[in-house]
C-alpha positions in Angstrom: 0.0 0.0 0.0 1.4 3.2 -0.5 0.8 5.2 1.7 2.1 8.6 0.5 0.2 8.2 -1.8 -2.8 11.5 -1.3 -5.4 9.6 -2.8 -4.6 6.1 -1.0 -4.4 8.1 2.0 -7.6 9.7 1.4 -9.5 6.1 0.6 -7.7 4.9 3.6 -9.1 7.1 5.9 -12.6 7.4 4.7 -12.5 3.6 4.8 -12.1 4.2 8.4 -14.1 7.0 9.1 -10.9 8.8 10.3 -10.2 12.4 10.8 -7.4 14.9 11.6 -7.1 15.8 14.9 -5.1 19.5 15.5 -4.6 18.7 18.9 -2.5 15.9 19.0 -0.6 17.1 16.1 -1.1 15.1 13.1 0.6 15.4 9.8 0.8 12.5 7.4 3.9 12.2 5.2 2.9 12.4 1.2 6.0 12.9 -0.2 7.8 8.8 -0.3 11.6 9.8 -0.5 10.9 11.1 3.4 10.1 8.0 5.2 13.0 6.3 3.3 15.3 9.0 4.0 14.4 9.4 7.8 14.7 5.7 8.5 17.6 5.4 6.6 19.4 8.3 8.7 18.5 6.0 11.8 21.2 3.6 11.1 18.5 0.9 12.0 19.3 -2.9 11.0 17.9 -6.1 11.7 20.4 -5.9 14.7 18.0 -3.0 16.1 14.6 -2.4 17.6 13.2 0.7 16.6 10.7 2.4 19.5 8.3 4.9 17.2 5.9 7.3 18.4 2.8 8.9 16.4 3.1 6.2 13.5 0.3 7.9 11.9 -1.1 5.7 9.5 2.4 4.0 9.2 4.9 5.0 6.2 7.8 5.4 8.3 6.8 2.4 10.4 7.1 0.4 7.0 10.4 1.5 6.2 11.6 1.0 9.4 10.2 -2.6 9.4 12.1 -3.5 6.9 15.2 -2.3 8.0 15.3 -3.2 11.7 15.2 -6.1 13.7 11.7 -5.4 15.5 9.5 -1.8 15.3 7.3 -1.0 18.5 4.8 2.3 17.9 3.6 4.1 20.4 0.2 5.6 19.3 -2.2 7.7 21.5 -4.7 8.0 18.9 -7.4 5.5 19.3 -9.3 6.2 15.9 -5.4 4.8 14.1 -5.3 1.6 16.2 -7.8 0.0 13.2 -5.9 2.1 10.2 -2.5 0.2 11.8 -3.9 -2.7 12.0 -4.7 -2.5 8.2 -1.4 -1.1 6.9 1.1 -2.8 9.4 -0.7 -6.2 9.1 2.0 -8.2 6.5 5.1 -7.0 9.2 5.5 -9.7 12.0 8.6 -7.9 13.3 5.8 -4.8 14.5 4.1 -4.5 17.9 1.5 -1.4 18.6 1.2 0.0 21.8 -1.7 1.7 22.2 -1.3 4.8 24.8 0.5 8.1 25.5 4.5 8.1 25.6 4.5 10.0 28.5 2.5 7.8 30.9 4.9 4.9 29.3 7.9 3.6 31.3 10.0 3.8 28.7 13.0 1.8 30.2 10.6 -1.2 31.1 9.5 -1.0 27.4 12.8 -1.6 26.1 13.8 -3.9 28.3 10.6 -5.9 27.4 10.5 -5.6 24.0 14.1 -5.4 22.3 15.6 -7.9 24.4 19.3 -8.7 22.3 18.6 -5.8 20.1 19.9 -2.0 19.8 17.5 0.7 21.0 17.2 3.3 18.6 13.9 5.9 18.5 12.8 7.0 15.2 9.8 9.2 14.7 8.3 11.8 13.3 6.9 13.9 16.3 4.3 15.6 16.7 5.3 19.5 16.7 3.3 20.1 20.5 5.2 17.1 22.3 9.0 17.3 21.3 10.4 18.9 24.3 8.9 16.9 26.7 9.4 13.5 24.3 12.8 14.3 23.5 13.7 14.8 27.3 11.4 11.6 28.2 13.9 9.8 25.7 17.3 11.1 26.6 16.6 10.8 30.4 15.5 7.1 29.8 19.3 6.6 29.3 18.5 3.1 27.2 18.8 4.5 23.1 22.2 4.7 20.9 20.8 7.3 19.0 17.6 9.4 18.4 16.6 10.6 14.9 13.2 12.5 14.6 11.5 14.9 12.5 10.4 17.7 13.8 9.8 21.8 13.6 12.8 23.0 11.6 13.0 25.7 14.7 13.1 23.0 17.5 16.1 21.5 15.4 17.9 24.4 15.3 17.5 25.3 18.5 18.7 21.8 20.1 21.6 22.4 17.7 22.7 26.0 18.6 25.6 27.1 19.7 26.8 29.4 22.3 26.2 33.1 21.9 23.5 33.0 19.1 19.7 33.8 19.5 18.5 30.3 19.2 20.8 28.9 21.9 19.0 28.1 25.7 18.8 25.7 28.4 17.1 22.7 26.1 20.1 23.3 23.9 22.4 23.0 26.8 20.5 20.0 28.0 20.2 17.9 24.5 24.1 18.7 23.9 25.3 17.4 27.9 23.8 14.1 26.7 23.6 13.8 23.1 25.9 14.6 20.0 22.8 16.8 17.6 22.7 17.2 14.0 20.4 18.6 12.0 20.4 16.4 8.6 18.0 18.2 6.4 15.0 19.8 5.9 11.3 19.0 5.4 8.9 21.8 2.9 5.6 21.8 4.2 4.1 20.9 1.0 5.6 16.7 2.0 2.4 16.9 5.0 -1.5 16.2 4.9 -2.8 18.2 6.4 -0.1 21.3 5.4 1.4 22.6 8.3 2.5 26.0 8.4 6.4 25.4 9.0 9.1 24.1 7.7 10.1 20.7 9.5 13.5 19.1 9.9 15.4 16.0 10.3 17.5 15.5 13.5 19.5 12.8 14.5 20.9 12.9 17.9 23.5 10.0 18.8 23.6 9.5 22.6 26.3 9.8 24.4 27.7 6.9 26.5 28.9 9.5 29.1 27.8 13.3 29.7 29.7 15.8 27.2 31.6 17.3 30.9 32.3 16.0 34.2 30.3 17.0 37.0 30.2 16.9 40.2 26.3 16.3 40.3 23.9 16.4 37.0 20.9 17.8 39.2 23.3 20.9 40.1 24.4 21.4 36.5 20.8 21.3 35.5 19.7 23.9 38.0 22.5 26.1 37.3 21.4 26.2 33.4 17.7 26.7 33.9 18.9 29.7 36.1 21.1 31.2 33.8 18.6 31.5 31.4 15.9 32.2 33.6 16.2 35.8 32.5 18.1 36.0 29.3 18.4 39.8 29.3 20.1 40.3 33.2 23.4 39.5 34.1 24.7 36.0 34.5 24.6 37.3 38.5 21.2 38.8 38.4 19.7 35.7 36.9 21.0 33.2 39.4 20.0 35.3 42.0 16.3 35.0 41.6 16.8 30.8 41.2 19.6 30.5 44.0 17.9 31.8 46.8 19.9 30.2 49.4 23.0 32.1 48.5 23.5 35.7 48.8 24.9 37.5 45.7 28.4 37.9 47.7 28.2 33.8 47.7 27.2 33.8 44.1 30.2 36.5 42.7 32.2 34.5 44.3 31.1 30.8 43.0 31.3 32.6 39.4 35.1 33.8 39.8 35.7 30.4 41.1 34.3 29.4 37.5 36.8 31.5 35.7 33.6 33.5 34.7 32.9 37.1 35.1 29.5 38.4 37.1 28.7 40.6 34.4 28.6 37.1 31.5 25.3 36.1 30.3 23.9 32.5 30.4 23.6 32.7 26.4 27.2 32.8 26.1 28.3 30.0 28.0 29.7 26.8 26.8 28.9 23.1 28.4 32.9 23.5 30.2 31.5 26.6 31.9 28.3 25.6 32.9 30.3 22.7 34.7 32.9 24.4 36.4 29.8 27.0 37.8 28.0 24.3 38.9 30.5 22.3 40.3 31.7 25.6 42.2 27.5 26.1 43.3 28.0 22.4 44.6 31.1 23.2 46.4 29.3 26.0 48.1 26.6 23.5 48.9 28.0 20.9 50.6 30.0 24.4 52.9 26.7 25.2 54.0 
């Protein structure tokens, strides 16, 4: 069946009484090169079980199926479950979990379900979940690599580097535990319904240990978030309203033990900086 095709898709859904739902995000793929291209950049092989989320009515999942080992899809979607079961029916090596990815233990799933394979997650995301998905995955801490199509901004952003507009505390995050590329992009003209953005393509292969040492990864995390809590003040001023055991004598100091000046903002910092402040705020910690 192909299913980029607009007027399989079409018949498909009708068949099924199906319709679009803007609230959980949906936009099918109708351009065939993009499924093949995405599963392809997953590095997925019969050595690998592929976890999927939002399968849609399945093109990706197809591809993938025949390049991996085993495909598992998460779908939250009730109205797809009978669409799936129609267009994934010939694959043996796919299981369809019906629910939402965020109520899933996802290190149980794996553990259950790609037993002697490679984790990998490939997916094309739905544009209103890929913060909390992406962070869902990486803490998880059980996938070689994560390759997902999403809003060409997202992508960029995860991507940036320091001292440009796009760069934040989600880029900080994604780059501490995974290596992110941006592969290429995705017109909105390749989507049913037509979403108003460009997508993107990003691959992000997980890192078997953090990008810096750190003294703890809950301090480093709470250091970022409050370095960007207030992009416009002072590296100082912005720590001050998250950090408010420590008095801003405590906190000049803990940045000149980082090397770093008071007067730095957060959006300039690189992942060795952002460890050597938080290792300094731990320091400072364990003193009190």
């Amino acid at each position: 069946m192909e299913l980029c095709n607009l007027n399989v898709i079409r018949a498909l859904l009708e068949r099924h009484g199906f319709h679009f739902s803007k609230s959980m995000g949906q936009n099918f793929l109708i351009d065939p090169s993009v499924p093949m291209d995405i599963a392809a950049a997953s590095g997925a092989d019969k050595s690998c079980g592929v976890l999927e989320i939002g399968p849609g009515i399945g093109p990706l999942t197809q591809e993938l199926c025949h390049a991996a080992g085993k495909v598992v899809s998460v779908e939250l979607d009730k109205a797809l479950l009978p669409v799936l079961a129609e267009t994934m029916g010939e694959f043996e090596n796919f299981t369809l979990i019906p629910g939402d990815i965020m109520k899933v233990n996802i290190s149980e799933l794996v553990e259950r379900e790609f037993a002697g394979l490679t984790p990998l997650v490939c997916a094309n995301l739905p544009y209103n979940i890929t913060t909390p998905v992406l962070t869902a995955l990486v803490k998880a801490g059980c996938f070689r690599s994560i390759t997902v199509l999403i809003q060409k901004e997202v992508a960029e952003r995860i991507c940036a580097r320091p001292g440009t507009a796009d760069y934040g505390a989600f880029s900080v995050f994604m780059q501490f535990y995974t290596e992110a590329e941006k592969l290429f992009d995705v017109p909105n003209i390749c989507f049913v319904p037509k979403p108003k953005v460009t997508s993107a393509v990003l691959h992000c292969r997980v890192r078997e240990t953090p990008a810096v040492a750190v003294k703890s990864e809950e301090m480093f995390h709470r250091t970022v978030r409050g370095a960007f809590a207030m992009r416009r003040k002072t590296l100082l001023n912005s720590l001050a309203g998250s950090f408010g055991e420590f008095n801003k004598e405590q906190l000049v100091a803990a940045i000149e033990a980082a090397g770093l000046s008071p007067d730095i903002r957060g959006e300039k910092m690189n992942l060795q900086q952002f460890a050597a402040l938080s290792d300094a705020l731990s320091a400072m910690s364990k003193e009190d």
